[in-house]
Structure formats: structure tokens, C-alpha cells
C-alpha positions in Angstrom: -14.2 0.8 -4.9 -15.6 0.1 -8.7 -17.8 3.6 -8.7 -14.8 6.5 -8.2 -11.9 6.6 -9.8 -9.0 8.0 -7.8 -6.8 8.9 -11.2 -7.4 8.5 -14.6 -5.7 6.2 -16.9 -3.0 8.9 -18.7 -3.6 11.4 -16.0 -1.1 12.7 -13.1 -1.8 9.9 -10.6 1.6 9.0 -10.3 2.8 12.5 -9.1 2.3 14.1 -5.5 0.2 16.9 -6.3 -2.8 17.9 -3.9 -5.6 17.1 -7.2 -4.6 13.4 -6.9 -6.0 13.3 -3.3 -9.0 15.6 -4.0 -10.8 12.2 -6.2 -10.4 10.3 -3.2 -11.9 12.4 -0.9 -15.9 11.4 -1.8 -15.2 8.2 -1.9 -13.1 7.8 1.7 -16.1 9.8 3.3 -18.6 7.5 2.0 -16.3 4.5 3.5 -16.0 5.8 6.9 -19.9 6.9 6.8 -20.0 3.0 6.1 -17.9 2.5 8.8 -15.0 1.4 6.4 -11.5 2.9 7.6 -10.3 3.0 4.1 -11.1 2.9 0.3 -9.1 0.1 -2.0 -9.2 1.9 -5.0 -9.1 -0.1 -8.6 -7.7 0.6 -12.1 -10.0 3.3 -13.8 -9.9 1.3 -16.8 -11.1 -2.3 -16.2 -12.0 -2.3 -12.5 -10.0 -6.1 -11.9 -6.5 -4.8 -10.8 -5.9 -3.1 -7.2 -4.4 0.2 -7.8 -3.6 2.1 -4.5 -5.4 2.2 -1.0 -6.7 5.9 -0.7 -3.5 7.6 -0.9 -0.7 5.2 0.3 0.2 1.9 -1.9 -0.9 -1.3 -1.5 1.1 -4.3 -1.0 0.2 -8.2 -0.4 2.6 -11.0 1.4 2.0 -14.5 0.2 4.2 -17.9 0.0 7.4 -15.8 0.7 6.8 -13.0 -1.6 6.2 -9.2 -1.7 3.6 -8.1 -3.9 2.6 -5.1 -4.9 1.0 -3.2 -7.9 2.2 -2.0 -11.1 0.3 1.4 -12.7 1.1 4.1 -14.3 -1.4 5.6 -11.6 -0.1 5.2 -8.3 2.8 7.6 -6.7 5.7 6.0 -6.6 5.7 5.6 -3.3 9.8 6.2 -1.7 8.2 4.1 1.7 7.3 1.2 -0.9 10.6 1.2 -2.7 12.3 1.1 0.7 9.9 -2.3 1.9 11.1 -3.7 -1.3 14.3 -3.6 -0.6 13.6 -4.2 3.1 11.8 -7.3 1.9 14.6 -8.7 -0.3 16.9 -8.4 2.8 14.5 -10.1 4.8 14.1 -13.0 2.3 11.3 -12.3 0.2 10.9 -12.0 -3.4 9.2 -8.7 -4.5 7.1 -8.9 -7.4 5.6 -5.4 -8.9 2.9 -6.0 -11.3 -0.9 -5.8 -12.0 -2.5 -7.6 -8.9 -6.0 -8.8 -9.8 -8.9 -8.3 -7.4 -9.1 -12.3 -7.1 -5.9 -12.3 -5.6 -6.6 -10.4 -2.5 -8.1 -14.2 -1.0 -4.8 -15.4 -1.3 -2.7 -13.3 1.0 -1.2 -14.0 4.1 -1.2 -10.4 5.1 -2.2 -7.3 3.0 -2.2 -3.3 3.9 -1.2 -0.2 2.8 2.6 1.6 2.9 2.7 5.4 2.7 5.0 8.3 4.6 2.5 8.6 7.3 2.1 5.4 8.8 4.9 3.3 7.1 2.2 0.1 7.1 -1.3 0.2 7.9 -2.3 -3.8 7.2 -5.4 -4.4 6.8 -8.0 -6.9 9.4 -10.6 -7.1 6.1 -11.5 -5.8 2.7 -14.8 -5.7 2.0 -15.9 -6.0 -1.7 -19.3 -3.5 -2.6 -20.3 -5.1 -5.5 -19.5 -8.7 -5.2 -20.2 -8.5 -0.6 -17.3 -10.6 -1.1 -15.4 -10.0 2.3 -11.1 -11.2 2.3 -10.3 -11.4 6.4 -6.5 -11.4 7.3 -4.8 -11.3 10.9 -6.5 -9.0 13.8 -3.1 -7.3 14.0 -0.1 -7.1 11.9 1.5 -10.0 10.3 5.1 -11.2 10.8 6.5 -10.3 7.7 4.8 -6.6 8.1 6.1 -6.2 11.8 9.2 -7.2 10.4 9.1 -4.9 7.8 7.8 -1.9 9.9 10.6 -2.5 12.6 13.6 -2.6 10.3 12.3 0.8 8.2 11.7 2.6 11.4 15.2 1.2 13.3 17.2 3.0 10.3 14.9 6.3 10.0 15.7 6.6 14.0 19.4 5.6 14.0 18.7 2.5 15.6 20.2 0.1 13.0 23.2 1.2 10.7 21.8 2.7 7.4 23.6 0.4 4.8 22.1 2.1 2.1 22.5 5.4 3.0 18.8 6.4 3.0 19.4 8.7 6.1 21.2 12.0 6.4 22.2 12.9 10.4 22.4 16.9 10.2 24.7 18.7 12.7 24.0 21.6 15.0 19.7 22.0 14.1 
């Protein structure tokens, strides 16, 4: 998405407050009116770096690594912090930073990580502008079934929580 911005460059993007998903709105009804599932927002400032996919984080797996972006715009997502450190237990290396548009061709698998879904990957991104279209897997990848199984195995007790992440509470 190169015409909306979701949040501005020095704005609150990067805190949960209901304004930050009011920007997306438009352009997410536009997308499934296109019959798109999803808007890939990118930076408000130059339009080449991937900044969040409607309103979870984005992430990329390629050559044994765990990408995802940098920005003073996206919520610091707690589900992406915990794939990170999923990811590093699982033998990838996890690399935060600005993740050009270009790159997207490059991925083995790409989707989006938020509280609701954990990982949503993606089958295709379609680029507006350019038509350009980036095809992955027509379901999840390995590393993000992986990744999906292990976070959702310590949220339901179902692995021990190394980490303590997880709170059991008594007698609700």
C-alpha cells in the first residue's frame, strides 16, 4: 500500500491505542473490495521499507533467518518478540531492521504475527503500483508451523514455559 499511510513518521504508531487502527481501516476495505485479505502497509516516509501488515507485524524467513522490520511505527508486537526468541531456539538468526520492498522476492515464507492469529503467512503479495505479484507456499511454511506450534504448546501448558511467559492462576 503506497497511497495510505497507517502511522505517521513521529506519530503514536508504535503504541496500542484504537487511532492507530482507525488509518487502516480505508485502506483494508479497499483490499478486500479487491478481493485482497490484507493490506502490507509501507514506511510513510519513503514508501521502499515494509512497515506492518494491517495491524499485526510482519516477518520474512529466508536462508535460516528471521526477519522482520525495524520502525519507530509499528507496535511492538509481545507475539513478535516471543517468535524471536522462539526462532533463536529453533535455530534461526533473527534480524530486526528496515526490510526493503525488493526483498519480499526473496523469502521462503512471509506473513503476519499478532495476538489474534499468532501467524497468518501469506500465499501472495500483490504489489499496486509496480503489479509486481511475490507467491510463497499454498499453506504455511516449516519454519512458521514450527514456530506457531511451539508458541501455542507453552500458552496451553503443553510444553514447559522456560521463560516464564505464562502465569497458571488458581481457583478462577
Amino acid at each position: 500500500m503506497r497511497d495510505y499511510d497507517r502511522a505517521a513518521p513521529l506519530g503514536t504508531g508504535h503504541i496500542k491505542v484504537g487511532g492507530n487502527y482507525a488509518a487502516s481501516l480505508r485502506p483494508a476495505d479497499r483490499a478486500h473490495n479487491d478481493g485482497y485479505s490484507a493490506v502490507l502497509f509501507l514506511d510513510a516516509r519513503e514508501k521502499k521499507f515494509i512497515d506492518e501488515a494491517g495491524p499485526a507485524n510482519f516477518f520474512g524467513i529466508k536462508n535460516g533467518i528471521y526477519v522482520t522490520p525495524s520502525s519507530r511505527t509499528i507496535l511492538p508486537s509481545i507475539t513478535n518478540k516471543s517468535l524471536e526468541v522462539i526462532a533463536e531456539d529453533l535455530g534461526l538468526k533473527v534480524e530486526r531492521r528496515p526490510v526493503p520492498v525488493e526483498e519480499l522476492e526473496t523469502f521462503e515464507e512471509a506473513g503476519a504475527c499478532g495476538t489474534a492469529a499468532i501467524i497468518s503467512p501469506f500465499r501472495k503479495i500483490v504489489d499496486r503500483q509496480t503489479k509486481k505479484e511475490y507467491t510463497y507456499s499454498e499453506k504455511a511454511g516449516p519454519y512458521s508451523t514450527k514456530l506457531y506450534q511451539t508458541l501455542t504448546a507453552i500458552q496451553f501448558g503443553e510444553i514447559e514455559d522456560v521463560r516464564g511467559w505464562t502465569t497458571v492462576l488458581e481457583g478462577i
